[in-house]
C-alpha positions, -999 to +999 in steps of 0.1 A: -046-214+861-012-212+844-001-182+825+001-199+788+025-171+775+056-152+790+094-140+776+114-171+772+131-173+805+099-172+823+090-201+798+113-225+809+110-216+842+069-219+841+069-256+830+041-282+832+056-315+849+045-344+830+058-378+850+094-378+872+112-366+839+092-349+809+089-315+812+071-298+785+064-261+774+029-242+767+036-241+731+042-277+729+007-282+749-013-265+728+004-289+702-007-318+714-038-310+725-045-297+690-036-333+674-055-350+703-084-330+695-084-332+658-080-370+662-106-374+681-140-394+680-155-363+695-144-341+665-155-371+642-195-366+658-194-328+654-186-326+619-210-357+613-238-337+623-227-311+605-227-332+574-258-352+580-280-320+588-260-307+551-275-339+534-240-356+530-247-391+546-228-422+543-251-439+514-237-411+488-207-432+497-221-465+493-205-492+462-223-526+449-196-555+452-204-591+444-181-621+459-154-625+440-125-650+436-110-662+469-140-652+485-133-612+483-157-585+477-149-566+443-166-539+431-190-539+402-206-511+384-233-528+360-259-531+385-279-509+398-271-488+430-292-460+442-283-435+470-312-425+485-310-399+515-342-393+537-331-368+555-349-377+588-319-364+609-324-327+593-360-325+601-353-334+637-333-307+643-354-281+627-379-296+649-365-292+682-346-256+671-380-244+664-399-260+692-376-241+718-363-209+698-387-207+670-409-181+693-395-146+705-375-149+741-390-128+767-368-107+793-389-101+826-372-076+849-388-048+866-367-022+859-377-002+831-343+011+820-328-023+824-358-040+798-351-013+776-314-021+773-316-053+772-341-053+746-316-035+725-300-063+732-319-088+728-331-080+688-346-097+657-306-104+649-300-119+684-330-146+675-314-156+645-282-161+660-295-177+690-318-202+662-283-207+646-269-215+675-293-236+690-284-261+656-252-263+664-261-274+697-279-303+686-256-308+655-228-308+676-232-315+712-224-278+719-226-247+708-200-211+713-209-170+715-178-150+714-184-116+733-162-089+718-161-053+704-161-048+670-143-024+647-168+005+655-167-002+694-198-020+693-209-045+717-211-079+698-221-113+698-209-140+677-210-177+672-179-204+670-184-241+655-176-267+681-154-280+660-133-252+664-135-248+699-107-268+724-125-254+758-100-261+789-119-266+820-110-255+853-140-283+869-150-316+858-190-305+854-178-281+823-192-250+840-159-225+843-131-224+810-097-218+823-086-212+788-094-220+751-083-230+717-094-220+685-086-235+653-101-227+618-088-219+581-081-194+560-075-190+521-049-171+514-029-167+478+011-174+466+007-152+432-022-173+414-018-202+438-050-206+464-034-217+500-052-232+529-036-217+563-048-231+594-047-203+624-047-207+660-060-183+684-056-189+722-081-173+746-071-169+783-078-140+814-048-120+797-058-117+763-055-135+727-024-150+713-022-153+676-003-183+656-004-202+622+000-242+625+026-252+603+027-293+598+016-294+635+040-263+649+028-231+663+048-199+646+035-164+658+017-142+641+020-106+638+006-096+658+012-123+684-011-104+711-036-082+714-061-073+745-099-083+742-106-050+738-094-013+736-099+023+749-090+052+734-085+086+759-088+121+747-057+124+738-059+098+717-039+073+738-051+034+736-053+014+765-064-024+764-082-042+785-093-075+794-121-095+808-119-112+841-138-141+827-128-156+793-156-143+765-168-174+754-199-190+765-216-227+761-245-235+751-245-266+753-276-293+741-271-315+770-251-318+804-229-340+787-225-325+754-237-356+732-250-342+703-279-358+682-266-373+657-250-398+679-282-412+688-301-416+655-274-424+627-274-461+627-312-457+624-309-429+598-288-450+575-304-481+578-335-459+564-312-446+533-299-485+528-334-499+525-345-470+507-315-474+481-322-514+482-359-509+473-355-492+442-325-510+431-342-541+432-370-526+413-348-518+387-336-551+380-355-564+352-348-593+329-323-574+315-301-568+339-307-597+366-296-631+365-303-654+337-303-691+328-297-701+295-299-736+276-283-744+244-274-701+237-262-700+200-229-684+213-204-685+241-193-648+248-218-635+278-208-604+270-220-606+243-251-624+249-262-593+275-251-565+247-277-581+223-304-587+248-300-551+259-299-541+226-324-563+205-344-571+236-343-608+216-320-640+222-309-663+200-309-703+209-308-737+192-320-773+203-290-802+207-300-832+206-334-831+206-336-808+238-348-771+229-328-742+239-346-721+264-342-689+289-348-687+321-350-662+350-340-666+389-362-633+402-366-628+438-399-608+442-400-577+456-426-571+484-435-533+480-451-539+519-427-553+535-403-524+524-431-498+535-432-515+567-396-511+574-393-475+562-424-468+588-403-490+619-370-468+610-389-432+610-405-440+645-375-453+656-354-423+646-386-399+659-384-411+698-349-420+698-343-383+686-372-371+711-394-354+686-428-359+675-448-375+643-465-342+631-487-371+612-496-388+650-528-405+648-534-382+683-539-354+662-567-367+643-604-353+645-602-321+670-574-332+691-579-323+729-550-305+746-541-337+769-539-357+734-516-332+723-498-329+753-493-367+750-475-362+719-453-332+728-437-357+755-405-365+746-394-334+729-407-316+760-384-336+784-357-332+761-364-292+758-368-292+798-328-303+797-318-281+767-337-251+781-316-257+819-281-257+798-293-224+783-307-201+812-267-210+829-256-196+794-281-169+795-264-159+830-230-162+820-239-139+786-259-112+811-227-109+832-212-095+802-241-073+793-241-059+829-206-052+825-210-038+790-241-013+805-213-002+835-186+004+815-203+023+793-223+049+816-257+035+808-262+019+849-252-006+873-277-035+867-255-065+884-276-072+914-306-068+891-332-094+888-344-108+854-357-135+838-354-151+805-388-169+791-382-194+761-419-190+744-421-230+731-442-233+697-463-259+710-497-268+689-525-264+709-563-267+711-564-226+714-601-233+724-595-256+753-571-232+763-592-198+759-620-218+783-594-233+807-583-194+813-618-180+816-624-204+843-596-191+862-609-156+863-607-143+900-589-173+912-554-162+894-535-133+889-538-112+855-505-116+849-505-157+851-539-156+829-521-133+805-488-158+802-510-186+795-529-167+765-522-187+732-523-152+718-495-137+739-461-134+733-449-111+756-473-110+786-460-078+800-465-051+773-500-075+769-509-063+806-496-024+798-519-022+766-546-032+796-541-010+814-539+020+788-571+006+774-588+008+813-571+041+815-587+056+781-620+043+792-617+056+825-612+090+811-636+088+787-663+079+813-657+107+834-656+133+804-690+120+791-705+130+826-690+160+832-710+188+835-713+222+811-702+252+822-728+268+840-746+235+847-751+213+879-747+242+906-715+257+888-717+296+886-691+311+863-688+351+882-672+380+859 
């Protein structure tokens, strides 16, 4: 890794070799790679799935244009033209957020202490982020938590778009960041005047360097540096320190960071195009389609459509002997071919987006679980591959936790086992299930029967309320048959 920032002698010294002849500094690195980045088709797919999932598809942009002269399209705004969004795209990803991180994660570890910790951890506000964070995976190929201290010296989580994000990676598989870039704006005012300012943050083993981008330069910021975090002794001296792994962690959808919306908008705006087609067509009456007139008492057809939209009536005349007339060319509109087509598009954007049709014919009557099963397929496998990305993430975030819990007197947990459950909200014939689990009685473990309950959520404090039930019982067994004083060969002496 090269250091990114030293005084300016070291600079010039420290150079990155580019070919036999071009040298060129850090600060002019980060440059380009902020222009590469920003230009990039990449970028382009993050914030499209940021739009699409927002409702902002293409079709808001659409325009109706007629051939003109010389063959050109030209824009016309007296017909009709609907922008219809289905937003097919949105529900997908609510789908598959909820199907893996719309249940509680369970920690498994069998230290007490450690479970306890980490399930301060691990709180109602760490779902939420990890649901948010989980749509900008799919929205975005990849998703960022920042580990930091906040104000109050508070260990704290927090997530970064991807579009913010310019990871440099030590390895071609993605799996260890040498450094990284963050860019993002600001509004800031000049007296009454609102200002966008674009900041740039630079994240390395030594710390965070501060800048504002200014028409694609870097100035510093004060302050230029600071540590990832401080320490305060009791004499009130501050000391920073730094991580010896850059606090940024990915959580990323897929191996290759694709994100969803790269395999589903061609198919989610050909569903808005024939939507937006459909109804314009139905809206083109006699009023406003084409017409065919003979002998019209007039020549202006202008003017002829302001008095037929007016009047609803047209004026003709008969020359020489043949009677005026008005006529129609009308294409008719097949309401099921259209419903056809909308149907083709939703499945094709369900199992090319690996969800499921909540609306499945499977699911009809009292489904069994294999039927169910059958339909929970694709989003499965795709879950499977979301859920690996995530448990590497999950150890990369626990290193930090560990070293939170050291550093802060509350134990050494680094060589301590634990695992991280993703509880997937999968319908089910609860039933089926219940029977299935009864079967197993005396062939399994507890533990595994209790894991499989549809009723559990977190199968160890499920096995401890057990066991205080048996406990209670217990107890109360042996009170009801214990003898009175004085009873059963018992002799009180005074």
């Amino acid at each position: 890794m090269f250091n990114f920032f030293q005084s300016e002698t070291e600079r010039v010294n420290n150079i990155i070799r580019m070919g036999a002849e071009t040298v060129i500094t850090d600060e002019r690195f980060i440059e380009l790679e902020i222009q590469r980045f920003k230009a990039s088709r990449r970028r382009k797919e993050m914030f499209d799935g940021e739009r699409y999932f927002a409702g902002n598809h293409d079709i808001l942009k659409r325009k109706r244009t007629v051939i003109g002269e010389g063959g050109e399209l030209t824009e016309i705004d007296n017909l009709p033209n609907n922008r219809i969004v289905d937003n097919q795209y949105k529900k997908m990803v609510n789908q598959k957020t909820n199907y893996l991180l719309g249940q509680p994660i369970a920690i498994r570890t069998e230290n007490e202490i450690y479970d306890k910790l980490l399930t301060q951890i691990f709180n109602k506000r760490f779902m939420r982020l990890m649901k948010n964070l989980g749509k900008d995976s799919l929205n975005e190929g990849i998703g960022w938590l920042y580990v930091y201290y906040n104000e109050h010296g508070e260990f704290t989580l927090k997530k970064f778009k991807a579009y913010e994000i310019i990871p440099g990676w030590r390895d071609v598989d993605h799996t260890i960041l040498d450094y990284a870039i963050r860019i993002y704006e600001v509004i800031a005012y000049e007296g009454d005047q609102e200002k966008t300012i674009e900041k740039v943050e630079v994240y390395d083993e030594n710390g965070i360097h501060y800048f504002t981008l200014e028409d694609g330069r870097l100035v510093p910021d004060n302050p230029f540096f600071a540590n990832y975090f401080t320490t305060t002794d009791h004499e009130g001296n501050d000391q920073g320190w730094n991580w010896s792994r850059i606090p940024l962690i990915p959580f990323k959808y897929n191996s290759e960071e694709i994100p969803l919306i790269k395999n589903v908008k061609s198919l989610q705006d050909g569903l808005n195009i024939i939507l937006s087609n459909f109804q314009n067509n139905m809206e083109e009456d006699a009023r406003n389609t084409i017409l065919v007139l003979v002998n019209y008492d007039g020549e202006k057809l202008g003017e002829f459509r302001k008095n037929l939209a007016t009047y609803g009536a047209v004026k003709v005349k008969t020359v020489d002997g043949a009677a005026g007339d008005l006529k129609t060319l009308q294409v008719e509109v097949n309401a099921e071919n259209y419903k056809a087509i909308i149907e083709i598009f939703k499945k094709a954007i369900i199992e090319n987006a690996m969800g499921y049709d909540a609306k499945d014919d499977r699911l009809s009557g009292e489904p069994n679980q294999m039927n169910i099963q059958s339909m929970y397929s694709d989003i499965d496998l795709d879950a499977n591959e979301m859920e690996t990305e995530y448990q590497a993430a999950f150890e990369e975030l626990l290193w930090f936790i560990n070293c939170h819990f050291a550093n802060t007197g509350l134990g050494d947990f680094e060589d301590e086992p634990v695992e991280i459950i993703f509880n997937r909200d999968m319908l089910m014939n609860e039933a089926e299930v219940i029977e299935n689990i009864n079967k197993s009685i005396g062939i399994l473990s507890d533990e595994t029967l209790v894991s499989q309950h549809p009723w559990v959520d977190d199968p160890q404090a499920e096995l401890e309320r057990k066991k205080a039930e048996k406990e209670a019982a217990m107890a109360e067994y042996q009170n009801a048959f214990k003898p009175y004083p004085g009873e059963g060969g018992v002799v009180d002496e005074e």
